[in-house]
C-alpha positions as protocol buffer text, in pm:
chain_id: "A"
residue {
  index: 1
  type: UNK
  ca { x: 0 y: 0 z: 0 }
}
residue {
  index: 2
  type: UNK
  ca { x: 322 y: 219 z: 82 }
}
residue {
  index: 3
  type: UNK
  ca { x: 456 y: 185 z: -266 }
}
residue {
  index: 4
  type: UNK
  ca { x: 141 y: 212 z: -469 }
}
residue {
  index: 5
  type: UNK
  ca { x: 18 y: 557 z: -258 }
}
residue {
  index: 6
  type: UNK
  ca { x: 408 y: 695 z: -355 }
}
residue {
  index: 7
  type: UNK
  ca { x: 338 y: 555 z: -703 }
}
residue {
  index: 8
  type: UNK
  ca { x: 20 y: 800 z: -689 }
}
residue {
  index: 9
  type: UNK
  ca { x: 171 y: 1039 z: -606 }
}
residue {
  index: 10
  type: UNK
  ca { x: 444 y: 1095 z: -847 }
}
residue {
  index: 11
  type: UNK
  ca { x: 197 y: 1044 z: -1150 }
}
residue {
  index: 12
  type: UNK
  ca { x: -77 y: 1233 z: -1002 }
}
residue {
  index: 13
  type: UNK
  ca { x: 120 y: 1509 z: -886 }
}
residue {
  index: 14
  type: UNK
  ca { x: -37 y: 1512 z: -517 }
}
residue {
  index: 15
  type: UNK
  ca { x: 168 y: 1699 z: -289 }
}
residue {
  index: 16
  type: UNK
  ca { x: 155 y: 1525 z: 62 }
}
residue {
  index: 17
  type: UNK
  ca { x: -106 y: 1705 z: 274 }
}
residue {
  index: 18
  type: UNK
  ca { x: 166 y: 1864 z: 509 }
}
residue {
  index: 19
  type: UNK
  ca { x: 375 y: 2105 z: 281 }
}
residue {
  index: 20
  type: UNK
  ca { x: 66 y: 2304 z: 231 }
}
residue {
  index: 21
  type: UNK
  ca { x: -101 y: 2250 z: 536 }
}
residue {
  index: 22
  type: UNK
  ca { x: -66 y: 2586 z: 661 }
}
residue {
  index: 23
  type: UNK
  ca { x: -229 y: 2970 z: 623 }
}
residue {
  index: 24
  type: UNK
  ca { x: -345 y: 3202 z: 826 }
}
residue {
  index: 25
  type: UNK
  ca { x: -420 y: 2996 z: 1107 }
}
residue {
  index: 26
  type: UNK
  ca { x: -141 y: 2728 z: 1077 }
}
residue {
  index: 27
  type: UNK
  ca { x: 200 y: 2898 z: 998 }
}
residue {
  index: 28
  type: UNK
  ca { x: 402 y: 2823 z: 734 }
}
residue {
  index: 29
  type: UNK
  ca { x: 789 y: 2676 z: 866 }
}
residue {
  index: 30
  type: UNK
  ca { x: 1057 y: 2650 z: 649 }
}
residue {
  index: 31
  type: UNK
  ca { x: 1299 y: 2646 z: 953 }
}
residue {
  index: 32
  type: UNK
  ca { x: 1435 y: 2726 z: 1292 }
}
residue {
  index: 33
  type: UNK
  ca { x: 1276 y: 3001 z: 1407 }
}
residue {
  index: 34
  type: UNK
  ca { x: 1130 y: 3084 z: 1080 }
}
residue {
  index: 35
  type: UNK
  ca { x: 799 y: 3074 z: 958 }
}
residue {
  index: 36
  type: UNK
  ca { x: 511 y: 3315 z: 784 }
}
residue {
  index: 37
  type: UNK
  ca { x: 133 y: 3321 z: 696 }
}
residue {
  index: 38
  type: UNK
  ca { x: -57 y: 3289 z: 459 }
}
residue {
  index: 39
  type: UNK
  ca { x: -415 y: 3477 z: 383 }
}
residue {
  index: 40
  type: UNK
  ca { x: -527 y: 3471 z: -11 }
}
residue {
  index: 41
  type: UNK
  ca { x: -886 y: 3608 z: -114 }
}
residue {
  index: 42
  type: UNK
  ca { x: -1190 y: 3422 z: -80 }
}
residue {
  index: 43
  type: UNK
  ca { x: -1301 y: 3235 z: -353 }
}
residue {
  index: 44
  type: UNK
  ca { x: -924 y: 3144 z: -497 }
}
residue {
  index: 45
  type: UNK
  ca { x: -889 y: 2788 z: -603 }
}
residue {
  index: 46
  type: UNK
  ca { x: -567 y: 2691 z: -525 }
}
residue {
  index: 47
  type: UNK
  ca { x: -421 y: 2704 z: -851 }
}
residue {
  index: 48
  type: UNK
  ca { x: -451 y: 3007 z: -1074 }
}
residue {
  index: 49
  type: UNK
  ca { x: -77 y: 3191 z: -1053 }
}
residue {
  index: 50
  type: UNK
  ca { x: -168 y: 3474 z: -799 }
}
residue {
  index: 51
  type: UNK
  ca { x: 59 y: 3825 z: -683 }
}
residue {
  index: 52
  type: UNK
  ca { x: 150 y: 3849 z: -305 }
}
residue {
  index: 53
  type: UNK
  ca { x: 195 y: 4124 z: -75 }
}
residue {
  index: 54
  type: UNK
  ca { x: 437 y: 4028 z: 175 }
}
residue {
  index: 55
  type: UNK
  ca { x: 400 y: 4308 z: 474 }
}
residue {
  index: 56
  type: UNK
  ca { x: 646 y: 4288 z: 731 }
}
residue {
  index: 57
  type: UNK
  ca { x: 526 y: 4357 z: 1071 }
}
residue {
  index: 58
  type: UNK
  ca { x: 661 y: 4624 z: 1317 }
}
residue {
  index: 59
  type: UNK
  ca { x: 833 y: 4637 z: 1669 }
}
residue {
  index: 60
  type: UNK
  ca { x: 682 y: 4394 z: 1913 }
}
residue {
  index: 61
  type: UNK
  ca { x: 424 y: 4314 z: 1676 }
}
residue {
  index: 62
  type: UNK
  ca { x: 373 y: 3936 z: 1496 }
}
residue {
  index: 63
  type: UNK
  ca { x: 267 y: 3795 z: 1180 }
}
residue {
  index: 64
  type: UNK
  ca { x: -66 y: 3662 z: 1392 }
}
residue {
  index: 65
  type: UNK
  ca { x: -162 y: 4005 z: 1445 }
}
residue {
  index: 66
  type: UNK
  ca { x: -84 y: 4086 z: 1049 }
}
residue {
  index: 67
  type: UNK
  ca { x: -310 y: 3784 z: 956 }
}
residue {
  index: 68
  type: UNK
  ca { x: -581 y: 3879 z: 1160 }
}
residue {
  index: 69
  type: UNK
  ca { x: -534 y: 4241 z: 1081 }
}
residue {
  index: 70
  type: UNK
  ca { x: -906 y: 4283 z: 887 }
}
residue {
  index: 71
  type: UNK
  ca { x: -857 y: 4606 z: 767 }
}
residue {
  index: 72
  type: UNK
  ca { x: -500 y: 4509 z: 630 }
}
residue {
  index: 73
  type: UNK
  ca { x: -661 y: 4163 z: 502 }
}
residue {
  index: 74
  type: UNK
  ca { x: -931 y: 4322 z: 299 }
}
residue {
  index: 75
  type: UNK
  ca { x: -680 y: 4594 z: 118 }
}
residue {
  index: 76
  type: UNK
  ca { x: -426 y: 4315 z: 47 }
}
residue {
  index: 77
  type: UNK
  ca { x: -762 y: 4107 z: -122 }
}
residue {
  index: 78
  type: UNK
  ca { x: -927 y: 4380 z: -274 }
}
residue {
  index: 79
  type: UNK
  ca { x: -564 y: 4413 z: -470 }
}
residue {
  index: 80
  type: UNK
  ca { x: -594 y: 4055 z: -598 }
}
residue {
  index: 81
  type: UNK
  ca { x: -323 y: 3954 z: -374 }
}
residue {
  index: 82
  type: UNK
  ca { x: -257 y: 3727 z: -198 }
}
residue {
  index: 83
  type: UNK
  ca { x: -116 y: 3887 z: 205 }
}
residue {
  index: 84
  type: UNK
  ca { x: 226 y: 3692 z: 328 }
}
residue {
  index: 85
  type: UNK
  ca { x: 285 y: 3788 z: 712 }
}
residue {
  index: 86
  type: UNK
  ca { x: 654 y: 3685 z: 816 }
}
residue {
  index: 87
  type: UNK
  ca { x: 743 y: 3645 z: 1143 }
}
residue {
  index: 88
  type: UNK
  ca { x: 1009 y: 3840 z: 1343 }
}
residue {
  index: 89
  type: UNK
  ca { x: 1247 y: 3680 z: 1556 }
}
residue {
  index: 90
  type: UNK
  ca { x: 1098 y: 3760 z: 1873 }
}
residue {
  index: 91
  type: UNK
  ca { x: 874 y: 3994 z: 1763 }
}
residue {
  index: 92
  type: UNK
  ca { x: 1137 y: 4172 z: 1602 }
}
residue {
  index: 93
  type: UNK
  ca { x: 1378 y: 4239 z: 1312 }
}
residue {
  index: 94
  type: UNK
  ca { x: 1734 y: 4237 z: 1326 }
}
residue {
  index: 95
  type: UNK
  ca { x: 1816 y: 4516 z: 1087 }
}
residue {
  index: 96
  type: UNK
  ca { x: 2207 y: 4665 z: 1075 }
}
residue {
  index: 97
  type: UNK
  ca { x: 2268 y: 4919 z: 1279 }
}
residue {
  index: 98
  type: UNK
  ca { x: 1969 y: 4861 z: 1505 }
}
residue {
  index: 99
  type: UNK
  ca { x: 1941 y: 4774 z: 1902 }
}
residue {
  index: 100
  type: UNK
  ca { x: 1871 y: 4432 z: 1721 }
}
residue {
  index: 101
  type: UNK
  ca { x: 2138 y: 4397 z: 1427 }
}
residue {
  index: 102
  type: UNK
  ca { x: 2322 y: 4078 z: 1441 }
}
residue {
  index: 103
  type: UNK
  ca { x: 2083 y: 3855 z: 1572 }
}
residue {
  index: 104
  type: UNK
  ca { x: 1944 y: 3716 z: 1214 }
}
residue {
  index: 105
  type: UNK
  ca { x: 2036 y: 3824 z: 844 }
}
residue {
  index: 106
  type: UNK
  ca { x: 1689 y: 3977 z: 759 }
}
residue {
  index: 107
  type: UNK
  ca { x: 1802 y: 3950 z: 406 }
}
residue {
  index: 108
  type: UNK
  ca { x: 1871 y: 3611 z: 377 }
}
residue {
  index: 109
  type: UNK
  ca { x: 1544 y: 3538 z: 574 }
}
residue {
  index: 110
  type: UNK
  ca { x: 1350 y: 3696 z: 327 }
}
residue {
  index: 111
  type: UNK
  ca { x: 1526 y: 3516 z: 57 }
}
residue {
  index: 112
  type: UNK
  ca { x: 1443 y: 3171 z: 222 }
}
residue {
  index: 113
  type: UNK
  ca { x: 1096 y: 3255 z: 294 }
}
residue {
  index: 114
  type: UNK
  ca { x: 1060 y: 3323 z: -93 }
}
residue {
  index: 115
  type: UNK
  ca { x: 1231 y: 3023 z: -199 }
}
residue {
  index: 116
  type: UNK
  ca { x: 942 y: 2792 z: 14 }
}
residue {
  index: 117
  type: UNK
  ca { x: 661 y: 3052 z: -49 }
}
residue {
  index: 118
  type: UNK
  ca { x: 683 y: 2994 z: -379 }
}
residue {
  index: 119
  type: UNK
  ca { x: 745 y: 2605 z: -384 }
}
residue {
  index: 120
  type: UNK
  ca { x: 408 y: 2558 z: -120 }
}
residue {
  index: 121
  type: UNK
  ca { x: 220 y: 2841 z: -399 }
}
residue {
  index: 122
  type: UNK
  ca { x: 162 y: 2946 z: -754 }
}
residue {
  index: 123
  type: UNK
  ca { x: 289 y: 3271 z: -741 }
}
residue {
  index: 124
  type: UNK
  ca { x: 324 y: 3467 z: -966 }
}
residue {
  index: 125
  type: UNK
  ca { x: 719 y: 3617 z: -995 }
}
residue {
  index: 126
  type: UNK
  ca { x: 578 y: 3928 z: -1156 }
}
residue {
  index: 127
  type: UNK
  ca { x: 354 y: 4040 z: -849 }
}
residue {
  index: 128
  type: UNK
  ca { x: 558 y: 4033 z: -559 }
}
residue {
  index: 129
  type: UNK
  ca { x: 546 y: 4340 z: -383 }
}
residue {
  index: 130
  type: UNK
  ca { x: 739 y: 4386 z: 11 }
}
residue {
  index: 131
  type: UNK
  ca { x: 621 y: 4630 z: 242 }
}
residue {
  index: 132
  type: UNK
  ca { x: 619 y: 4673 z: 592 }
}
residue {
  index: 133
  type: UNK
  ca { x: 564 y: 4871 z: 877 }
}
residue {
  index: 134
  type: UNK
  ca { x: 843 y: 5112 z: 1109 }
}
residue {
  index: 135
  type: UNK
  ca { x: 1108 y: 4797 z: 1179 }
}
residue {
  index: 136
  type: UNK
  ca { x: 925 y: 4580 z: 944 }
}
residue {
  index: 137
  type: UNK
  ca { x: 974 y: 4886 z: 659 }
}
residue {
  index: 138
  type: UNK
  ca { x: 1329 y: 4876 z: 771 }
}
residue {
  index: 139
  type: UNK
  ca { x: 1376 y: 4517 z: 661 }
}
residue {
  index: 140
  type: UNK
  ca { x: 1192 y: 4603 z: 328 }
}
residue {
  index: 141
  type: UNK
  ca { x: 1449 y: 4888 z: 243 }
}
residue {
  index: 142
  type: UNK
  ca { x: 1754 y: 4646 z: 324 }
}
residue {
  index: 143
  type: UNK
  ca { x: 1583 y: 4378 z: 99 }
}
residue {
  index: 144
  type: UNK
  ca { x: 1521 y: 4641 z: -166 }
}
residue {
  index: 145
  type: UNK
  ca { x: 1858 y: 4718 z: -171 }
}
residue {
  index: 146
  type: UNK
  ca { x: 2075 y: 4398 z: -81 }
}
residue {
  index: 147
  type: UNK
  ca { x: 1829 y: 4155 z: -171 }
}
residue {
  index: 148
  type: UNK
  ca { x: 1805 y: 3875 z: -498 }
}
residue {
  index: 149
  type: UNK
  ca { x: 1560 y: 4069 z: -687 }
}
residue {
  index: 150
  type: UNK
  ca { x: 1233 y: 3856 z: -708 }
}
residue {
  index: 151
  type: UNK
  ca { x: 992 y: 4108 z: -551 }
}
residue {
  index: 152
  type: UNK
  ca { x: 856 y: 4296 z: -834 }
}
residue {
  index: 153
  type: UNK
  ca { x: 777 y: 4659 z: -637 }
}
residue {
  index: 154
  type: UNK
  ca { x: 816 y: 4764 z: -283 }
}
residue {
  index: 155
  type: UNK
  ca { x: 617 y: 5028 z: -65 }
}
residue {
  index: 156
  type: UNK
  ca { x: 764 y: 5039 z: 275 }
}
residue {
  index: 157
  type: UNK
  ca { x: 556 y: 5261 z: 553 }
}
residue {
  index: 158
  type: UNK
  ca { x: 744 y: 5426 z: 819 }
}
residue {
  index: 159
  type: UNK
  ca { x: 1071 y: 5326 z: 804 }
}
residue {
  index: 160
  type: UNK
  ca { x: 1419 y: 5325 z: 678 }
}
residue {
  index: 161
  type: UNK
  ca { x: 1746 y: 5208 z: 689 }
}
residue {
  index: 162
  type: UNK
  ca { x: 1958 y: 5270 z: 1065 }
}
residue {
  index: 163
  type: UNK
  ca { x: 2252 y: 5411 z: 988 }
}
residue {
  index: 164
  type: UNK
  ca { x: 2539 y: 5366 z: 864 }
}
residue {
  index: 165
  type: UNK
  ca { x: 2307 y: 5401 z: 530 }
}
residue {
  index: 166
  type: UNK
  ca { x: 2402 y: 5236 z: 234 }
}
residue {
  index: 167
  type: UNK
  ca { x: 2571 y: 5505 z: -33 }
}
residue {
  index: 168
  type: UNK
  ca { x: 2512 y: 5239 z: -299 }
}
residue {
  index: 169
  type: UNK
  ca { x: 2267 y: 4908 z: -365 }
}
residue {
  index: 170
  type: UNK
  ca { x: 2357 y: 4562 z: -534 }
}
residue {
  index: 171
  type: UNK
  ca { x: 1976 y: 4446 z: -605 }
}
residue {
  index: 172
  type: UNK
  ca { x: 1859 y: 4492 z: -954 }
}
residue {
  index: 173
  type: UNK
  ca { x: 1694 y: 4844 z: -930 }
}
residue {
  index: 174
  type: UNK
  ca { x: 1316 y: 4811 z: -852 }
}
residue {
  index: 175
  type: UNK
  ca { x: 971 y: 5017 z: -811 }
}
residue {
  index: 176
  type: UNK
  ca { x: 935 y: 5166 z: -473 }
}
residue {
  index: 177
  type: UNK
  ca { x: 674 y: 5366 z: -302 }
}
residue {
  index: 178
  type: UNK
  ca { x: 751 y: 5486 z: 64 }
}
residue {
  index: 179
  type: UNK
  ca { x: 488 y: 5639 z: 244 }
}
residue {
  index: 180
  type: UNK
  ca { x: 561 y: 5821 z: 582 }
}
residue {
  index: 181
  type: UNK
  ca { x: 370 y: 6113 z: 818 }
}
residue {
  index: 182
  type: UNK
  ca { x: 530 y: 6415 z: 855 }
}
residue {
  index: 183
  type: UNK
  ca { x: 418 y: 6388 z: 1238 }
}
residue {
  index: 184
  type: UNK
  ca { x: 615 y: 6080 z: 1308 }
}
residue {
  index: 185
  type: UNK
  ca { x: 809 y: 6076 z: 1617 }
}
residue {
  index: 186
  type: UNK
  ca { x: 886 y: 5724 z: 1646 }
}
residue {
  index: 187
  type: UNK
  ca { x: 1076 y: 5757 z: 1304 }
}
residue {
  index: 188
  type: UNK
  ca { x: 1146 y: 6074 z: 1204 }
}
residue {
  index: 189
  type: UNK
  ca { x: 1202 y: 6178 z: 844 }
}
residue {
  index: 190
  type: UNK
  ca { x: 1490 y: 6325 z: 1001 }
}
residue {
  index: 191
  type: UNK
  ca { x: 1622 y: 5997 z: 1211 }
}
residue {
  index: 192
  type: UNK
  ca { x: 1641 y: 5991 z: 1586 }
}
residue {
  index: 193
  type: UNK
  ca { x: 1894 y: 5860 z: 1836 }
}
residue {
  index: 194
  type: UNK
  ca { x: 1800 y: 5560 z: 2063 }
}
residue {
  index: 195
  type: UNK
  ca { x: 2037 y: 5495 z: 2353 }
}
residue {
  index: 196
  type: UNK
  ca { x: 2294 y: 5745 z: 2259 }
}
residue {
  index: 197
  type: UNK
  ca { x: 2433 y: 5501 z: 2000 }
}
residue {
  index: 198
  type: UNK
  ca { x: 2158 y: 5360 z: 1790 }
}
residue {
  index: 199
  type: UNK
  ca { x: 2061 y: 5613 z: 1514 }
}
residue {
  index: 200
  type: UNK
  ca { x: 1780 y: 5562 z: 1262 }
}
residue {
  index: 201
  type: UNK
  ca { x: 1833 y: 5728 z: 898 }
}
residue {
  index: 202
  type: UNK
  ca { x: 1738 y: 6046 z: 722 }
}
residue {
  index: 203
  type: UNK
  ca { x: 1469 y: 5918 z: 546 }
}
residue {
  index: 204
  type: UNK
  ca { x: 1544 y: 6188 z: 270 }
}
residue {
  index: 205
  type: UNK
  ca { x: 1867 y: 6102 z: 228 }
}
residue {
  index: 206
  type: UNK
  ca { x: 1779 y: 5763 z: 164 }
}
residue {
  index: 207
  type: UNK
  ca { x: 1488 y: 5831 z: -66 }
}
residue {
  index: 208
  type: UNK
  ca { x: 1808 y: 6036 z: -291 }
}
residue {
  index: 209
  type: UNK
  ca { x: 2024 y: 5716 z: -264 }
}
residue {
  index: 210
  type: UNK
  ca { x: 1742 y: 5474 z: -364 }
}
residue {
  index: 211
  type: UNK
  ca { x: 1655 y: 5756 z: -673 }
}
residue {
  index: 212
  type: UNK
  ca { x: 2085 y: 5762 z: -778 }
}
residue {
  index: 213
  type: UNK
  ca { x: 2037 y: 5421 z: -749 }
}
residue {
  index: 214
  type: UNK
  ca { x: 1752 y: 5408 z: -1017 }
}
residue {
  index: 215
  type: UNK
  ca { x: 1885 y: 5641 z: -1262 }
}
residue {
  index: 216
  type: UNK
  ca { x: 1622 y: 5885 z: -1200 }
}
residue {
  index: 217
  type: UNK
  ca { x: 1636 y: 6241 z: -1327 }
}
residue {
  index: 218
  type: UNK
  ca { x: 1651 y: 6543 z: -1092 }
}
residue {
  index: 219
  type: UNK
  ca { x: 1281 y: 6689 z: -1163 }
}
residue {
  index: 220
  type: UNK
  ca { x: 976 y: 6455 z: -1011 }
}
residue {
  index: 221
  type: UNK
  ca { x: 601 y: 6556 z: -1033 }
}
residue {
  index: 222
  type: UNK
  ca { x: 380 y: 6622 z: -711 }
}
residue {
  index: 223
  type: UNK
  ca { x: 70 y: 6444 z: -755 }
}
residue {
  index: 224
  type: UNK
  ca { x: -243 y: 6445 z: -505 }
}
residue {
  index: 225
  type: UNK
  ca { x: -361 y: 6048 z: -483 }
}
residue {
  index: 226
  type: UNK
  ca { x: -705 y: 5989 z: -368 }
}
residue {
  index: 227
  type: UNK
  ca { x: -686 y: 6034 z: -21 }
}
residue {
  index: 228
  type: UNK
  ca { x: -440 y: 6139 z: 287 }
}
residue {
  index: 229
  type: UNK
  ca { x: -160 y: 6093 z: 23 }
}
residue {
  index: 230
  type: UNK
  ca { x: 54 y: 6355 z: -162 }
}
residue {
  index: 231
  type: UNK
  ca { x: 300 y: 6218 z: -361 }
}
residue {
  index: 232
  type: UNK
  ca { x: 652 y: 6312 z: -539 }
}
residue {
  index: 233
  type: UNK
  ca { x: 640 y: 6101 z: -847 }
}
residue {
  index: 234
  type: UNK
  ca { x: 1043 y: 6027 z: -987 }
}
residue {
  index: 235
  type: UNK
  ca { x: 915 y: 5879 z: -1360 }
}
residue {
  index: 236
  type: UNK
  ca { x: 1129 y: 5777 z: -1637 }
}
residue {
  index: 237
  type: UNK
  ca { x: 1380 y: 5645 z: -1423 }
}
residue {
  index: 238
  type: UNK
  ca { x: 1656 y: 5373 z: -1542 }
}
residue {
  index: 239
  type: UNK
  ca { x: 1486 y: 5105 z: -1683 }
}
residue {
  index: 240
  type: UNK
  ca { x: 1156 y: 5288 z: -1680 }
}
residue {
  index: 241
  type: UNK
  ca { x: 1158 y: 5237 z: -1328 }
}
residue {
  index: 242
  type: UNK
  ca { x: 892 y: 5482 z: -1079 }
}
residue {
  index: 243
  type: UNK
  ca { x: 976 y: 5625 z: -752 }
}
residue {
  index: 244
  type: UNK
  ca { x: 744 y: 5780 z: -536 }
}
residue {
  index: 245
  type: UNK
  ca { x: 770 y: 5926 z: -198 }
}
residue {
  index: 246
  type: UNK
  ca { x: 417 y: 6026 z: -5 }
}
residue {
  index: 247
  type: UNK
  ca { x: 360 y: 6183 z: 287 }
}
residue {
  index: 248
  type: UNK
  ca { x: 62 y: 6232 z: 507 }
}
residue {
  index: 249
  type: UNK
  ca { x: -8 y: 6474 z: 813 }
}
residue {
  index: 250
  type: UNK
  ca { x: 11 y: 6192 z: 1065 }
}
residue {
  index: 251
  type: UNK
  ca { x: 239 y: 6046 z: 1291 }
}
residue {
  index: 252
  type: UNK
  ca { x: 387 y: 5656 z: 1338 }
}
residue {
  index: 253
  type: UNK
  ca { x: 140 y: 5463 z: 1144 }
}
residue {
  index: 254
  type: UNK
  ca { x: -8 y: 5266 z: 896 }
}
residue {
  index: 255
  type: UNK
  ca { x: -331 y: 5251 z: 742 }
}
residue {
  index: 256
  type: UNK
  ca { x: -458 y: 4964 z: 488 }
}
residue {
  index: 257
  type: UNK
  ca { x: -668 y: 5220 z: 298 }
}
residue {
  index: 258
  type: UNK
  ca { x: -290 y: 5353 z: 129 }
}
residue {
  index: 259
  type: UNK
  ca { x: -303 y: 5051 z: -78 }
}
residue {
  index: 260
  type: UNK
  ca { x: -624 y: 5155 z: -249 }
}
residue {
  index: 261
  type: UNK
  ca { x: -488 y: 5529 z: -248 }
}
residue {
  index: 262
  type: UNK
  ca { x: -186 y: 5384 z: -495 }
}
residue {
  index: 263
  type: UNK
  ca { x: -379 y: 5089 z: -638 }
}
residue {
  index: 264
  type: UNK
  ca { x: -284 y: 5261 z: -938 }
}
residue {
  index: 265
  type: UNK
  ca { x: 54 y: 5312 z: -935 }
}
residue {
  index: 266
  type: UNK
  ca { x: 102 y: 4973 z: -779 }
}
residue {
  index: 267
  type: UNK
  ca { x: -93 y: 4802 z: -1094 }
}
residue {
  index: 268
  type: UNK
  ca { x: 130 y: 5036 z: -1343 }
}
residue {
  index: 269
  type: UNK
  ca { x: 493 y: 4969 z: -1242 }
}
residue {
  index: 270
  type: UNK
  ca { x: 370 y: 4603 z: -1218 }
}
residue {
  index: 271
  type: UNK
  ca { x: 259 y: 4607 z: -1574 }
}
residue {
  index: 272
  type: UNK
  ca { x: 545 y: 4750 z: -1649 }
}
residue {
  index: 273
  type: UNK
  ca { x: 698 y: 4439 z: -1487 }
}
residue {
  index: 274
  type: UNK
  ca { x: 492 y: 4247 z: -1725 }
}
């Protein structure tokens, strides 16, 4: 009986029950310490190639709390996507030049979670977009600019790189959307000290390196999007690359209804993908 179920399922194709038993309410672990959820829209079957949206969660926050995030859930659906909530280690991120750096290579970490993501799902390598929220936006700008180059787009919220900043990137040059308030005190646009020896980036000054970066021209447009957002739109960039950077009035945040604000910009650098 042994042989002829292993027999069925090599010709079949069945993949035993437990590599995709797991989702939103069952994590998904591809090693020690290391696991993520899972929440694609209602009515998916299983198989159609789908895009994710892998948000990265914040300070003392968890990928349960992502999952069951409703707000976030709905956006992240309403987008076609398919939401991916990694898990810090302990709750955190281990970003350089943090209170945390050194305790896990974010970078790699993403890069494993992508390699099982996408072996457990039909994803689709054009629509992979990271984001992320204050620590978990930190990770996102250390993927987008150390990382292997399969997610298609990023739009961090709320944070940056800790400095020492990177003055130059060695992943392929990608769409990115930051979004930040210019009332945030947790994060400053201008960077803060923590502990007299921790200091987060200019947010600015990382913006300019992540434009050099993409080849883009001096001049951007300033565009109004549909709601809290104004925007500074960097177009024809190398590659025809788009950067944008949007701020709102508020402080340390993140709200799921900025996804629908940039629907449109996330759906046009992905076609450009395409």
């Amino acid at each position: 009986m042994l042989r002829l179920a292993l027999v069925l399922v090599f010709i079949l194709g069945i993949v035993p029950a437990a590599v995709q038993a797991c989702g939103s309410t069952e994590p998904c672990r591809f090693g020690p310490d290391e696991e993520y959820r899972v929440s694609p829209p209602p009515g998916w079957d299983g198989k159609t190639r789908i895009g994710a949206l892998v948000f990265v969660h914040g300070h003392r926050a968890s990928a349960t709390e992502m999952i069951n995030y409703r707000e976030l859930v709905d956006a992240v659906h309403a987008l076609g996507f398919m939401l991916v909530a990694p898990q810090g280690l302990g709750d955190s991120w281990s970003t350089p030049g943090s209170p945390s750096d050194g305790k896990r290579d974010e970078v790699a970490f993403m890069s494993r979670l992508m390699d099982d993501l996408t072996k457990r799902f039909p994803i689709d390598p054009k629509r992979i977009v990271g984001s992320g929220f204050s620590q978990g936006s930190s990770v996102i700008w250390e993927v987008a600019c150390h990382g292997d180059g399969r997610f298609s787009a990023f739009v961090p919220v709320a944070g940056v790189w800790w400095t020492p900043m990177p003055k130059d990137c060695q992943a392929p040059p990608r769409p990115m959307l930051h979004i930040h308030g210019v009332a945030d005190r947790v994060m400053p646009l201008t960077g803060r000290t923590l502990g007299g020896r921790w200091k987060q980036g200019d947010v600015m000054q990382a913006f300019a390196t992540i434009k050099r970066v993409n080849a883009c021209p001096e001049s951007a447009s300033v565009r109004e999007m549909r709601g809290a957002l104004s925007c500074e739109i960097s177009e024809n960039c190398g590659s025809g690359k788009q950067l944008a950077f949007c701020l709102h009035q508020g402080d340390h945040h993140t709200d799921p209804s900025w996804f629908m604000e940039v629907r449109d910009w996330i759906e046009t650098v992905l076609k450009k993908r395409g």
